[in-house]
CHARMM internal coordinates of N, CA and C (Angstrom, degrees):
IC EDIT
DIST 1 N 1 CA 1.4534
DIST 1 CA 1 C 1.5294
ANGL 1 N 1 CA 1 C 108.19
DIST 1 C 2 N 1.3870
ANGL 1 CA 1 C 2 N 127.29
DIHE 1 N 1 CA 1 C 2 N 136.62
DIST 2 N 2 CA 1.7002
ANGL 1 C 2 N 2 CA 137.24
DIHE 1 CA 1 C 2 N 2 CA -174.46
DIST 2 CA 2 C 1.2498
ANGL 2 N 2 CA 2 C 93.28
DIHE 1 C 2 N 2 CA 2 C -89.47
DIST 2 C 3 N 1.4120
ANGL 2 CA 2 C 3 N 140.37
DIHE 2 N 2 CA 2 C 3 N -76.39
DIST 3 N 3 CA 1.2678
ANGL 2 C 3 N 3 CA 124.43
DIHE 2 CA 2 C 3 N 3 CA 172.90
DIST 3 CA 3 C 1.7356
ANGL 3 N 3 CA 3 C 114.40
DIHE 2 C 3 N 3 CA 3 C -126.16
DIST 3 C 4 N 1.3418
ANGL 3 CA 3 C 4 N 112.04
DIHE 3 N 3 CA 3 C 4 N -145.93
DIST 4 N 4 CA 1.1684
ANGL 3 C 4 N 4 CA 124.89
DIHE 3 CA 3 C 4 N 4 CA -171.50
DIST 4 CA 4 C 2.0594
ANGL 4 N 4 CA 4 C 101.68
DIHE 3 C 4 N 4 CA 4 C -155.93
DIST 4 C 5 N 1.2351
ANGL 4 CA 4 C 5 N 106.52
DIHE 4 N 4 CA 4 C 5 N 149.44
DIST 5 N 5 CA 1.5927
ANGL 4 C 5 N 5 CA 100.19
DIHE 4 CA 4 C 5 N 5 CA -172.96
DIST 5 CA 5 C 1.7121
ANGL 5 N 5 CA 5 C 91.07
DIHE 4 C 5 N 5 CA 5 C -96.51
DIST 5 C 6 N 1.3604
ANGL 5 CA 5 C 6 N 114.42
DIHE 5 N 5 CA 5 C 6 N 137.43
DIST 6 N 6 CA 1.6199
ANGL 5 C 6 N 6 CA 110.10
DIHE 5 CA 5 C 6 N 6 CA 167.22
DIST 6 CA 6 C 1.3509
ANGL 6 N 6 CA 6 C 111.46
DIHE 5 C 6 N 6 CA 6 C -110.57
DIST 6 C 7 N 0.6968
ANGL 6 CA 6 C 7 N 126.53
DIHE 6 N 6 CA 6 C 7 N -35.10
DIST 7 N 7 CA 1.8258
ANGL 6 C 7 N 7 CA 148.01
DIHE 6 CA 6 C 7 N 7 CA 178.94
DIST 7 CA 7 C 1.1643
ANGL 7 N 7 CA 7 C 121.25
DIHE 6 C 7 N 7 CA 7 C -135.36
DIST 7 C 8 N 1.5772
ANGL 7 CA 7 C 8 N 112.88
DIHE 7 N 7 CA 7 C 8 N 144.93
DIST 8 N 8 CA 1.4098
ANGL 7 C 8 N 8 CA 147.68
DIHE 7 CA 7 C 8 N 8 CA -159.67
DIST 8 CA 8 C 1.9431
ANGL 8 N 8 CA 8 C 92.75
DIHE 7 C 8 N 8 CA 8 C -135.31
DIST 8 C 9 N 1.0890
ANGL 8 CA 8 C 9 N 115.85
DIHE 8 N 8 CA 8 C 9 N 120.18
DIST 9 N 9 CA 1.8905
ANGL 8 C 9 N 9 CA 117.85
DIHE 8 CA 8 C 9 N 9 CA 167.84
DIST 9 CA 9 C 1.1900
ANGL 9 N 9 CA 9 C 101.34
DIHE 8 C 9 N 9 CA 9 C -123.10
DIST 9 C 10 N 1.5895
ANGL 9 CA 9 C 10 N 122.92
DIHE 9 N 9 CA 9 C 10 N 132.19
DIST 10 N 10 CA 1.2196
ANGL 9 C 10 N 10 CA 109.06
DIHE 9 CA 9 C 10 N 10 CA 170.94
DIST 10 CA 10 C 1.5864
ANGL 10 N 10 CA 10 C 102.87
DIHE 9 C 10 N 10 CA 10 C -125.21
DIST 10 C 11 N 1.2700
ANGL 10 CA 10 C 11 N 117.06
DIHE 10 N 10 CA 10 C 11 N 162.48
DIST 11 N 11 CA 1.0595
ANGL 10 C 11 N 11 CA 111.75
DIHE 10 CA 10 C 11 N 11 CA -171.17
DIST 11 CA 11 C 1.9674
ANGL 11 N 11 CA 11 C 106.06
DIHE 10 C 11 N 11 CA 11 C -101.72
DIST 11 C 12 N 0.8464
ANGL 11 CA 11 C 12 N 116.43
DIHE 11 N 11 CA 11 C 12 N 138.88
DIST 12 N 12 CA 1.5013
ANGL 11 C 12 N 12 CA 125.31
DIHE 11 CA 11 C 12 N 12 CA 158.12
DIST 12 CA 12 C 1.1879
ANGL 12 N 12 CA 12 C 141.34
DIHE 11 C 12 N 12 CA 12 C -152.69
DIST 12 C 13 N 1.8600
ANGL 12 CA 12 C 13 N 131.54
DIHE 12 N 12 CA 12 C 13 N -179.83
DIST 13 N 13 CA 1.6455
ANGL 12 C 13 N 13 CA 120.26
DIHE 12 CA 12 C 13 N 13 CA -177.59
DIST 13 CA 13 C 1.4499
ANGL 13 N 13 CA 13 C 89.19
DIHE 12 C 13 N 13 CA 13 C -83.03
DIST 13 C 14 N 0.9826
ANGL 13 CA 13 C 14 N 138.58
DIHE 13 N 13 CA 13 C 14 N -46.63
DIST 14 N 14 CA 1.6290
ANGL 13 C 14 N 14 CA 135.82
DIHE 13 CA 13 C 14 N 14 CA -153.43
DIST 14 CA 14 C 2.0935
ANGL 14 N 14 CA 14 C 123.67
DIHE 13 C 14 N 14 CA 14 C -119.56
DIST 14 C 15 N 1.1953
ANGL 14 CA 14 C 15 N 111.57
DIHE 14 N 14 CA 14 C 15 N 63.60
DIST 15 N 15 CA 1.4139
ANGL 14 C 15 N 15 CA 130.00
DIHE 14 CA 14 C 15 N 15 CA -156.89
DIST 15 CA 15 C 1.3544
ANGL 15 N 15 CA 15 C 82.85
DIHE 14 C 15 N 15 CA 15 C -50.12
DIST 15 C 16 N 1.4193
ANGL 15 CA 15 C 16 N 131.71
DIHE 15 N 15 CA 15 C 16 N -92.56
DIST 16 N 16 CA 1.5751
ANGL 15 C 16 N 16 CA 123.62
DIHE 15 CA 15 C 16 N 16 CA -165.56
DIST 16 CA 16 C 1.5935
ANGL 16 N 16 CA 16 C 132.25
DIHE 15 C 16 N 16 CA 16 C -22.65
DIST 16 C 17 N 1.2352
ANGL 16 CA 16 C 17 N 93.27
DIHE 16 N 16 CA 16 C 17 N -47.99
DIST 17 N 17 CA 1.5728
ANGL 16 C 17 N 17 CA 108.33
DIHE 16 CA 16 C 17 N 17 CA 169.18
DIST 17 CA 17 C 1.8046
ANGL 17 N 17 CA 17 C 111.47
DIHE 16 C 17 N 17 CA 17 C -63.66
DIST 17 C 18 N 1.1786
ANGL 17 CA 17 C 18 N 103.82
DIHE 17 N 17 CA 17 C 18 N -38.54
DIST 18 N 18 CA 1.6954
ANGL 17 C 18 N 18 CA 93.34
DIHE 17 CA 17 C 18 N 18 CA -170.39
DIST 18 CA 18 C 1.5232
ANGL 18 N 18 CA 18 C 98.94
DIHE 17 C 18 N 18 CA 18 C -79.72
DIST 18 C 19 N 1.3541
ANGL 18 CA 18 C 19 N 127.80
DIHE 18 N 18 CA 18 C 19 N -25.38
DIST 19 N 19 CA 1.5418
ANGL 18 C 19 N 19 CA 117.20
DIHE 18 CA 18 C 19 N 19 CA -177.19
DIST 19 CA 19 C 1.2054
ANGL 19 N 19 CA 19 C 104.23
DIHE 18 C 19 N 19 CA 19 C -86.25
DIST 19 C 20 N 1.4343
ANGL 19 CA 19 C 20 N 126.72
DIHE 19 N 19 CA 19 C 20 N -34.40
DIST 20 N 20 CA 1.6048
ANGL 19 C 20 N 20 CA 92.82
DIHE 19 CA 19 C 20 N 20 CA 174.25
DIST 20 CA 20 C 1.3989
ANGL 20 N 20 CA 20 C 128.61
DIHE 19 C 20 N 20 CA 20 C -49.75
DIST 20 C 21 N 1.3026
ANGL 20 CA 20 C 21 N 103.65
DIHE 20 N 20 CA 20 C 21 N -23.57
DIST 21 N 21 CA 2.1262
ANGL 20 C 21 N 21 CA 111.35
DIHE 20 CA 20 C 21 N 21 CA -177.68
DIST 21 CA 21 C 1.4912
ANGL 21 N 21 CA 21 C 93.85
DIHE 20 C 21 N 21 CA 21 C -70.87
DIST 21 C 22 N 1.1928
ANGL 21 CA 21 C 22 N 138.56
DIHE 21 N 21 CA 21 C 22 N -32.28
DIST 22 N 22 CA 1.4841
ANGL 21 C 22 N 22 CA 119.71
DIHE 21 CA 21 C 22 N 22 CA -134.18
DIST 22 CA 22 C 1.6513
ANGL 22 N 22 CA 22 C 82.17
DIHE 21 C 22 N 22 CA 22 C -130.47
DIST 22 C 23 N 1.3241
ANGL 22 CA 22 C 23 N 148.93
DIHE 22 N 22 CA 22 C 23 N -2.29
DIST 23 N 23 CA 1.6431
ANGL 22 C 23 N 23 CA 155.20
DIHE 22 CA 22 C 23 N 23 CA 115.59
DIST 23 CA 23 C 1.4295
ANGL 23 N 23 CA 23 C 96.10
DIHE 22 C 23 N 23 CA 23 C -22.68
DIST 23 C 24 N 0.9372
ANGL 23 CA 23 C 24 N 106.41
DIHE 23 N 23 CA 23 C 24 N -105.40
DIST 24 N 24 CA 1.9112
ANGL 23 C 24 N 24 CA 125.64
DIHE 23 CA 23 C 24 N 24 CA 168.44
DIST 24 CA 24 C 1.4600
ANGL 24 N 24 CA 24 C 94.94
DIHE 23 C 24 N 24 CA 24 C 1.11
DIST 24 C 25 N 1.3084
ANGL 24 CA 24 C 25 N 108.74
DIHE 24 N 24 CA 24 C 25 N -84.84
DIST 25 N 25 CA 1.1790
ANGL 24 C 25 N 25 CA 107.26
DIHE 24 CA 24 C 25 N 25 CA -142.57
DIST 25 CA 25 C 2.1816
ANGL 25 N 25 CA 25 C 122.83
DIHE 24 C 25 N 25 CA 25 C -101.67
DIST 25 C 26 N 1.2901
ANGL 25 CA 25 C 26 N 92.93
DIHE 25 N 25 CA 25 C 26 N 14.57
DIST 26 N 26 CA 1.2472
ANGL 25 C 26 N 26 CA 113.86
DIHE 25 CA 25 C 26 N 26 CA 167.36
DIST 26 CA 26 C 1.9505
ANGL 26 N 26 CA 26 C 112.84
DIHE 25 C 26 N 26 CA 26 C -135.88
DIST 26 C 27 N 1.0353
ANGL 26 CA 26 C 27 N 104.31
DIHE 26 N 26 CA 26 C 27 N 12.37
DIST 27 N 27 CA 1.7876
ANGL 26 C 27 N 27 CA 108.99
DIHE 26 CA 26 C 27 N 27 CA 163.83
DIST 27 CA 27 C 1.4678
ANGL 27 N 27 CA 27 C 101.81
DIHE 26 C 27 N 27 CA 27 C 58.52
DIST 27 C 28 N 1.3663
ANGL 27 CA 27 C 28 N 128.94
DIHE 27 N 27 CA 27 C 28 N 35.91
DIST 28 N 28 CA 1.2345
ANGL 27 C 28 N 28 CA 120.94
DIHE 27 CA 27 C 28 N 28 CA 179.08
DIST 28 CA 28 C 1.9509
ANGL 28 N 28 CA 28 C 115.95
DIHE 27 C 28 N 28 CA 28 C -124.48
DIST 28 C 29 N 1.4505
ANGL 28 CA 28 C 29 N 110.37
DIHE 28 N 28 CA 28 C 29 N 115.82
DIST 29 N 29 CA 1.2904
ANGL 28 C 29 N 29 CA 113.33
DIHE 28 CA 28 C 29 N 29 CA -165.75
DIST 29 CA 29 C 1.7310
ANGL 29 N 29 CA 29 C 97.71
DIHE 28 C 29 N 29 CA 29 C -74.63
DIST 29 C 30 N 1.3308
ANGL 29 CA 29 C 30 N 101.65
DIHE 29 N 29 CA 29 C 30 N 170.60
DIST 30 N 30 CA 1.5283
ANGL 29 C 30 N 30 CA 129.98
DIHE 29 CA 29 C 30 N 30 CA -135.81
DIST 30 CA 30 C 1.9873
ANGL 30 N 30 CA 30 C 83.42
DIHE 29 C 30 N 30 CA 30 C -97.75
DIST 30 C 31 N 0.9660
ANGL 30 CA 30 C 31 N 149.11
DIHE 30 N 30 CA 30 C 31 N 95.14
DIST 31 N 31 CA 1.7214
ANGL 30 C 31 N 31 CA 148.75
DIHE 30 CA 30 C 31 N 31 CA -178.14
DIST 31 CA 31 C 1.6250
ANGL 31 N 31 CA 31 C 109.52
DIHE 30 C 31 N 31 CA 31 C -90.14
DIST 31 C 32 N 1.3824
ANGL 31 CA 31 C 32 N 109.20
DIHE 31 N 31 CA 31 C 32 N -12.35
DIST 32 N 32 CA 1.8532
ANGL 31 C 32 N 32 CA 118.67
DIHE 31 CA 31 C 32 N 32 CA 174.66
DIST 32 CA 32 C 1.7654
ANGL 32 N 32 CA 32 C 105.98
DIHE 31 C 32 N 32 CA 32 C -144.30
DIST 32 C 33 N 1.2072
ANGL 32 CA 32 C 33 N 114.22
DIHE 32 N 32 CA 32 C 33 N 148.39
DIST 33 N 33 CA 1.1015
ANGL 32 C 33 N 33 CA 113.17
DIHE 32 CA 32 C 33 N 33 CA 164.61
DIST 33 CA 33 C 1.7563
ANGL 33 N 33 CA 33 C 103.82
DIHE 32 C 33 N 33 CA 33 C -169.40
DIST 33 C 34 N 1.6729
ANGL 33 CA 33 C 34 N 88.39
DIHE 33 N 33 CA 33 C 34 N 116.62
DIST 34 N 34 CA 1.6370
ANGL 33 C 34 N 34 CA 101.80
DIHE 33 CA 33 C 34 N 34 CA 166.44
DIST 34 CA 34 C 1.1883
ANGL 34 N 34 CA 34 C 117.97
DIHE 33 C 34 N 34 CA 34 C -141.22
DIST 34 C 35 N 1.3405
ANGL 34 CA 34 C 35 N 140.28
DIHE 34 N 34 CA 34 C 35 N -170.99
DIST 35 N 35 CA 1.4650
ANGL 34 C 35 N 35 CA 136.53
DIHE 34 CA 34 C 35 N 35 CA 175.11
DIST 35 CA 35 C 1.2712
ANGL 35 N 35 CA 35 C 119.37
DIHE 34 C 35 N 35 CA 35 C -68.87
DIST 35 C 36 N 1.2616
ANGL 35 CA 35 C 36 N 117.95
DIHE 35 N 35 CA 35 C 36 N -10.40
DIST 36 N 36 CA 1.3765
ANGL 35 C 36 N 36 CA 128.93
DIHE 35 CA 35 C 36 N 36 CA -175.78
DIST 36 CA 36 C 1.3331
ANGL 36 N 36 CA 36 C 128.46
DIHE 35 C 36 N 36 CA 36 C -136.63
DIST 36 C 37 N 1.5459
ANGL 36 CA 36 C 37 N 99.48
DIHE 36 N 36 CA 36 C 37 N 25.57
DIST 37 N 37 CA 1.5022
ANGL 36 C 37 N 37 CA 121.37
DIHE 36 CA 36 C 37 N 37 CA 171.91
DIST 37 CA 37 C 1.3717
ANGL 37 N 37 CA 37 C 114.62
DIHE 36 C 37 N 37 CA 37 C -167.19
DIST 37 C 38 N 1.3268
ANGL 37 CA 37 C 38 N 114.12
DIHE 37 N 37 CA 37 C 38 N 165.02
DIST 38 N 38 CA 2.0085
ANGL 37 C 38 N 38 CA 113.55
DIHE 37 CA 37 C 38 N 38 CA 158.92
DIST 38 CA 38 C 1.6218
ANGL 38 N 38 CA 38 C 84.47
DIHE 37 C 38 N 38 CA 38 C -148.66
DIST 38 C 39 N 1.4441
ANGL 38 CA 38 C 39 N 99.44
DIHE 38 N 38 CA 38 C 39 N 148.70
DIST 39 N 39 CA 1.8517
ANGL 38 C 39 N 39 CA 109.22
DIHE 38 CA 38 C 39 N 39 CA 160.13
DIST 39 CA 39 C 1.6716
ANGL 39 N 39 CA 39 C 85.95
DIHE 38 C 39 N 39 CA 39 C -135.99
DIST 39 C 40 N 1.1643
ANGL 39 CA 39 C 40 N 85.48
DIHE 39 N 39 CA 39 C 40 N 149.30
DIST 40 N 40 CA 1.7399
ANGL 39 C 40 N 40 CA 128.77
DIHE 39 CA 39 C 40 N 40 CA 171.61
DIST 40 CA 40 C 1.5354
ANGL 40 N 40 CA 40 C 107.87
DIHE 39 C 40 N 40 CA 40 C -122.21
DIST 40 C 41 N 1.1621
ANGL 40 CA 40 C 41 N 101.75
DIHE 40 N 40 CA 40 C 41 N 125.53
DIST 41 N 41 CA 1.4351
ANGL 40 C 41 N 41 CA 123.20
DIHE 40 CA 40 C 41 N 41 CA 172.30
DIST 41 CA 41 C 1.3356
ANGL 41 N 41 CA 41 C 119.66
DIHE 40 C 41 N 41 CA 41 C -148.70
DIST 41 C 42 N 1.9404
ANGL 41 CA 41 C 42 N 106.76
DIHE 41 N 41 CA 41 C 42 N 147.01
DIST 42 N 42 CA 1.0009
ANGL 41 C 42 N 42 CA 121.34
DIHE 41 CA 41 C 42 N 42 CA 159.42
DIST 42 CA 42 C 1.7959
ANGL 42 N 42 CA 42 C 124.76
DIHE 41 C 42 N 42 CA 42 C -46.71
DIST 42 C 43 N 1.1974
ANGL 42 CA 42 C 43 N 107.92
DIHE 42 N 42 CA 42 C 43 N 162.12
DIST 43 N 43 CA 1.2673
ANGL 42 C 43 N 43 CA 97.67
DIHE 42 CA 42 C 43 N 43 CA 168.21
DIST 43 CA 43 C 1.4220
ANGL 43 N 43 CA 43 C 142.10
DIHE 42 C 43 N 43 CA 43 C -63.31
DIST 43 C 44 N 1.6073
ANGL 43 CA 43 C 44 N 115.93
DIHE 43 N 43 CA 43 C 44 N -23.13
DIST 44 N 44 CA 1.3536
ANGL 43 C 44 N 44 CA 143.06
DIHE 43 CA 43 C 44 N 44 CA 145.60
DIST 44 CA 44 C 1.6008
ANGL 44 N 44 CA 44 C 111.83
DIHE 43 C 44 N 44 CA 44 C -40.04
DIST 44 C 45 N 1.6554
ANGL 44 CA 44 C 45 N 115.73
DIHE 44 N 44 CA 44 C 45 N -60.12
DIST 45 N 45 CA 0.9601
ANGL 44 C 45 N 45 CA 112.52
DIHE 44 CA 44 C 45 N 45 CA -154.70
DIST 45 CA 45 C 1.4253
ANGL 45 N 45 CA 45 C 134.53
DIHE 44 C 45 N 45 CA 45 C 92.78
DIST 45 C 46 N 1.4498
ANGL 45 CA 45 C 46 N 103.04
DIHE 45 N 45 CA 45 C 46 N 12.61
DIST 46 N 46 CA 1.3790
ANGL 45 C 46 N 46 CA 109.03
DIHE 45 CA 45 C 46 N 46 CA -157.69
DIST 46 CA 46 C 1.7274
ANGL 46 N 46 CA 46 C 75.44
DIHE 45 C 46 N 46 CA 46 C -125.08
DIST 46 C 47 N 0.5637
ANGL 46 CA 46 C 47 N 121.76
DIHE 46 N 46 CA 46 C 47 N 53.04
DIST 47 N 47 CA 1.8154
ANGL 46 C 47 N 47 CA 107.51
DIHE 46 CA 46 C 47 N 47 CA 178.75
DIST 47 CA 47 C 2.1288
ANGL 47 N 47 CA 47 C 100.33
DIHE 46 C 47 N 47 CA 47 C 174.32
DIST 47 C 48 N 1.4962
ANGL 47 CA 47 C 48 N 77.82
DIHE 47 N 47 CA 47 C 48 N 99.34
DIST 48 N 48 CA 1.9602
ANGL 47 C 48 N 48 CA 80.13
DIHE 47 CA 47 C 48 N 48 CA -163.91
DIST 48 CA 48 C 1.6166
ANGL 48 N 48 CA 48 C 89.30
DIHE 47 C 48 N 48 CA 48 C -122.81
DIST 48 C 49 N 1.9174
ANGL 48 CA 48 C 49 N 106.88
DIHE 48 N 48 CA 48 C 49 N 150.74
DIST 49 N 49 CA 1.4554
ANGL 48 C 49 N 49 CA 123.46
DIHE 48 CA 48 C 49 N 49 CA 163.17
DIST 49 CA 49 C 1.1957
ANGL 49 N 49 CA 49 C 93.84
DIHE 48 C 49 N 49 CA 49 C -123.47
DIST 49 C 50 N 1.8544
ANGL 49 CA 49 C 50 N 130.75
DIHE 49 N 49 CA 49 C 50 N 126.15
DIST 50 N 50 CA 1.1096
ANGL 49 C 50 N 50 CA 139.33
DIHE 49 CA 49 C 50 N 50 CA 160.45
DIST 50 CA 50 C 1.6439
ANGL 50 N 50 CA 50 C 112.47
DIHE 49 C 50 N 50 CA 50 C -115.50
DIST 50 C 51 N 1.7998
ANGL 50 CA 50 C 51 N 98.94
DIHE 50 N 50 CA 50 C 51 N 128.26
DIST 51 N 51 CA 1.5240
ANGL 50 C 51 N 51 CA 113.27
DIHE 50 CA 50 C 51 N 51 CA -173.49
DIST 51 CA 51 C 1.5798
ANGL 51 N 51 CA 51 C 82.26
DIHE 50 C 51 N 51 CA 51 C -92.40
DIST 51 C 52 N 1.5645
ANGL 51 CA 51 C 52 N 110.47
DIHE 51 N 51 CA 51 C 52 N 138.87
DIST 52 N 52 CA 1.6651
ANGL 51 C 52 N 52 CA 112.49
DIHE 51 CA 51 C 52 N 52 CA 147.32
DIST 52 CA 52 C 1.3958
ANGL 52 N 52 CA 52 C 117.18
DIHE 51 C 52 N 52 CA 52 C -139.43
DIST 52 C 53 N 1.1969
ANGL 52 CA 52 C 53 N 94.34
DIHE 52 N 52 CA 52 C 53 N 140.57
DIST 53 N 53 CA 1.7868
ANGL 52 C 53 N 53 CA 111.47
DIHE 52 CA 52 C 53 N 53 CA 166.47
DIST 53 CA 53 C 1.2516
ANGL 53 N 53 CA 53 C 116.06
DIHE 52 C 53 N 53 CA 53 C -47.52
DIST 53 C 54 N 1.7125
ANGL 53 CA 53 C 54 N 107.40
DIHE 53 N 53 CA 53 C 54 N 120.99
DIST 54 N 54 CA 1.3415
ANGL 53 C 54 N 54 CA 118.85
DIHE 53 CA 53 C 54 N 54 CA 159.73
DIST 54 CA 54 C 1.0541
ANGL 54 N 54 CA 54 C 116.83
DIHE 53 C 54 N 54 CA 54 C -135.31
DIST 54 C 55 N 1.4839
ANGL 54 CA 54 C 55 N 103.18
DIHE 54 N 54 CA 54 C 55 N 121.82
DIST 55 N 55 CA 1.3567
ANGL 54 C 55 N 55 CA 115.93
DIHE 54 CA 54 C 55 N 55 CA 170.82
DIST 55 CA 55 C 1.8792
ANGL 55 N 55 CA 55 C 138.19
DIHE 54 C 55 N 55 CA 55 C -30.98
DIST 55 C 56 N 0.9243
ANGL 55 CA 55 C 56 N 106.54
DIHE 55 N 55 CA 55 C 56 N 115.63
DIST 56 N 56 CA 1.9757
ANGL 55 C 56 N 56 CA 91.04
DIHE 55 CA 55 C 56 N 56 CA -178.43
DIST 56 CA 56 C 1.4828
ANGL 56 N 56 CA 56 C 103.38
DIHE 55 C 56 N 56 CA 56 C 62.24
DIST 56 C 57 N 1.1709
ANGL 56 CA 56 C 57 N 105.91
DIHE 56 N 56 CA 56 C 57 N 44.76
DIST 57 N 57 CA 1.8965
ANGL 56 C 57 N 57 CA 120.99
DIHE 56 CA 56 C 57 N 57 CA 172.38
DIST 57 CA 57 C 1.7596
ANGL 57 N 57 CA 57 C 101.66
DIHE 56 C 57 N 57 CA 57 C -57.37
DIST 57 C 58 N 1.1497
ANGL 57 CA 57 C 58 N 108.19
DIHE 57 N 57 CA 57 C 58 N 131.62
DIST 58 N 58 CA 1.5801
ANGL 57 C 58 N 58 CA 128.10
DIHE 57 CA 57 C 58 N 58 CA 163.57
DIST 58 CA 58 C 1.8815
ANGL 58 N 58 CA 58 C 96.97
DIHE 57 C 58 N 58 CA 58 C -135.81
DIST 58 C 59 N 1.7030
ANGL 58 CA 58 C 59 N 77.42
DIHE 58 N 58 CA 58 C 59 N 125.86
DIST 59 N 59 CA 1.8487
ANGL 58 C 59 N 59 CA 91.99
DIHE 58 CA 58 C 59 N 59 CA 168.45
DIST 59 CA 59 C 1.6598
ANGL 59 N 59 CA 59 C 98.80
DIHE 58 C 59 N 59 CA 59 C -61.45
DIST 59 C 60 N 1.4341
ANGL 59 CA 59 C 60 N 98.49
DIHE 59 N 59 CA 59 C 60 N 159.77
DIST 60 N 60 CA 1.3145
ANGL 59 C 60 N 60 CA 99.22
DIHE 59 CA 59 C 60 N 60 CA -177.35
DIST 60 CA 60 C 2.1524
ANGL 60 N 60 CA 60 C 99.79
DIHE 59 C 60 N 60 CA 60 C -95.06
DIST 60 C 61 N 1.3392
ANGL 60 CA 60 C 61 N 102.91
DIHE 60 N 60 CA 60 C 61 N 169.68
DIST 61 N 61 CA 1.5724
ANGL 60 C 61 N 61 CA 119.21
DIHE 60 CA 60 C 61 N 61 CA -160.39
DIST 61 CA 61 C 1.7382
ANGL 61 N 61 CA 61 C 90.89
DIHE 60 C 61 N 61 CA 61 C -149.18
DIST 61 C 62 N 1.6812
ANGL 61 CA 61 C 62 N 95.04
DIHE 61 N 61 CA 61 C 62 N 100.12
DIST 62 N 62 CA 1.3867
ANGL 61 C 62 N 62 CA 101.04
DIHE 61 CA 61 C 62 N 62 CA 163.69
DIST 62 CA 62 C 1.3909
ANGL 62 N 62 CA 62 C 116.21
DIHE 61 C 62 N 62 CA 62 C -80.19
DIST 62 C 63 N 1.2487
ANGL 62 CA 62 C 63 N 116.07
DIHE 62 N 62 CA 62 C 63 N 146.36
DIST 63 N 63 CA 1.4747
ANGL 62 C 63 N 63 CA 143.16
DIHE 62 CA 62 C 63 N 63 CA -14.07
DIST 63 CA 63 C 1.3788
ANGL 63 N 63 CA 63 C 122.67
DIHE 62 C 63 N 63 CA 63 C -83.72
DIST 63 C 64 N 1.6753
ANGL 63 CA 63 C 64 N 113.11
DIHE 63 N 63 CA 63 C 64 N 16.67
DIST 64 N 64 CA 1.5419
ANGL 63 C 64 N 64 CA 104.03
DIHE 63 CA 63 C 64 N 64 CA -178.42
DIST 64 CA 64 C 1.3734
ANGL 64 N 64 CA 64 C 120.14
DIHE 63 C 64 N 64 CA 64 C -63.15
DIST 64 C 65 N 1.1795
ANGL 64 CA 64 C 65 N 122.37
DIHE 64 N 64 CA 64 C 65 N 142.49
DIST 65 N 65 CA 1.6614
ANGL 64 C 65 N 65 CA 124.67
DIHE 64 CA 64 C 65 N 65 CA -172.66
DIST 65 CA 65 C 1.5384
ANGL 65 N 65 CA 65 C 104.40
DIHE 64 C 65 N 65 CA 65 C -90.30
DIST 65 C 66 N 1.7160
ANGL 65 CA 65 C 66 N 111.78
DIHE 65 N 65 CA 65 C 66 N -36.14
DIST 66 N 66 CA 1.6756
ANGL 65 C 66 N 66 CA 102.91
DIHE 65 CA 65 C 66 N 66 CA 171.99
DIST 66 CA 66 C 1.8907
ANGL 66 N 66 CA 66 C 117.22
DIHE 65 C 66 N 66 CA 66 C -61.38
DIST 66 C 67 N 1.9227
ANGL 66 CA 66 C 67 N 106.62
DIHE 66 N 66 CA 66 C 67 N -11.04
DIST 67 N 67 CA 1.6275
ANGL 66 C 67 N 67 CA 85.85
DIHE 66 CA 66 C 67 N 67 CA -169.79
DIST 67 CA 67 C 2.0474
ANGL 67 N 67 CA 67 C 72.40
DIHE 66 C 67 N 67 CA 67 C -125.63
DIST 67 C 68 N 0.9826
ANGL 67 CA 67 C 68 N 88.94
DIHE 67 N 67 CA 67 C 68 N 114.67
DIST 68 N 68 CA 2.3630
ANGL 67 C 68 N 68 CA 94.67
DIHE 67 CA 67 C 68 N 68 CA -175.71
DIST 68 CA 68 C 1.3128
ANGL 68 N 68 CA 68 C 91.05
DIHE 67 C 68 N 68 CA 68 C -112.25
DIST 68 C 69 N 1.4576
ANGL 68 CA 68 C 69 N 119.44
DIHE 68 N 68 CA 68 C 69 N 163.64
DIST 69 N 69 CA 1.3931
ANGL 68 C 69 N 69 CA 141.23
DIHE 68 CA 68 C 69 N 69 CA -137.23
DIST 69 CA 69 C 1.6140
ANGL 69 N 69 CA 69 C 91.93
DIHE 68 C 69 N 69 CA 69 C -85.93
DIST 69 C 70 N 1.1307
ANGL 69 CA 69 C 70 N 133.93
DIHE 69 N 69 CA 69 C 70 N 178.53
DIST 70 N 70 CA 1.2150
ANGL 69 C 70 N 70 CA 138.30
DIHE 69 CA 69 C 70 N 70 CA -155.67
DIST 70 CA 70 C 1.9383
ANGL 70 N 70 CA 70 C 94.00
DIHE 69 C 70 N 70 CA 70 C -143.08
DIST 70 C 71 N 0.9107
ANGL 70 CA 70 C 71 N 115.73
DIHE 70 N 70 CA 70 C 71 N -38.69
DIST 71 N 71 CA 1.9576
ANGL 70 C 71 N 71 CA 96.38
DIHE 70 CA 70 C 71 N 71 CA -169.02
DIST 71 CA 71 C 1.7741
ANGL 71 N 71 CA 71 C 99.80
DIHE 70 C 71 N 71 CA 71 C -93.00
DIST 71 C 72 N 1.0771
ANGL 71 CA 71 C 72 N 93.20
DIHE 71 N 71 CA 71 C 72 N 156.44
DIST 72 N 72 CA 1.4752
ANGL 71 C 72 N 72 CA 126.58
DIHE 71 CA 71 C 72 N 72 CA -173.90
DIST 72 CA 72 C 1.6260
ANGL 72 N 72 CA 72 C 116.08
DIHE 71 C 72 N 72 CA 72 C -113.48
DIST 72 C 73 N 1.2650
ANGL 72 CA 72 C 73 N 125.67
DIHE 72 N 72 CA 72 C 73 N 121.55
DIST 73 N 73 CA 1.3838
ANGL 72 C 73 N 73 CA 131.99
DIHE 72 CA 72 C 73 N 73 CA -171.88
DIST 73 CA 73 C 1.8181
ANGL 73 N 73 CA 73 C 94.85
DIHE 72 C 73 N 73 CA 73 C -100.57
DIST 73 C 74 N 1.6942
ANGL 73 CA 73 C 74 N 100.19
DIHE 73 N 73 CA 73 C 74 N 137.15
DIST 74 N 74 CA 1.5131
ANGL 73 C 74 N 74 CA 91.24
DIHE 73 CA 73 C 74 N 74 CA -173.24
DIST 74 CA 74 C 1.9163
ANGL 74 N 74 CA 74 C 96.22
DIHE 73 C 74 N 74 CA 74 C -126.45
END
COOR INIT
IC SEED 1 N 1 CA 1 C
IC BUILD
């Protein structure tokens, strides 16, 4: 195996709100929670989704390069 995925970051205006959907609906309890973040993790811990706050959030619009993709592979 070359690697393994450990983290998923996504970027958004409203982190709390997007993890409650993705709690729900991927069975993973909440291991951080502040105004300017949420992580979700497995029970290991080895398997994390982090929502973060960004300021003056624009969804991204493929292929524009002024609005570029927002999640991060870790």
């Amino acid at each position: 195996m070359i690697g393994r995925l450990f983290s998923l970051v996504i970027d958004c205006p409203a982190p709390s709100e997007l993890a409650s959907f993705y709690e729900s609906l991927l069975s993973l309890p909440r291991v951080e929670d502040s105004s300017d973040y949420v992580v979700l993790a497995n029970t290991t811990g080895t398997e994390t989704v982090t929502f973060q706050r960004v300021g003056g959030f624009r969804p991204p619009q493929w292929p524009d390069p002024d609005r570029p993709a927002q999640s991060m592979l870790m």
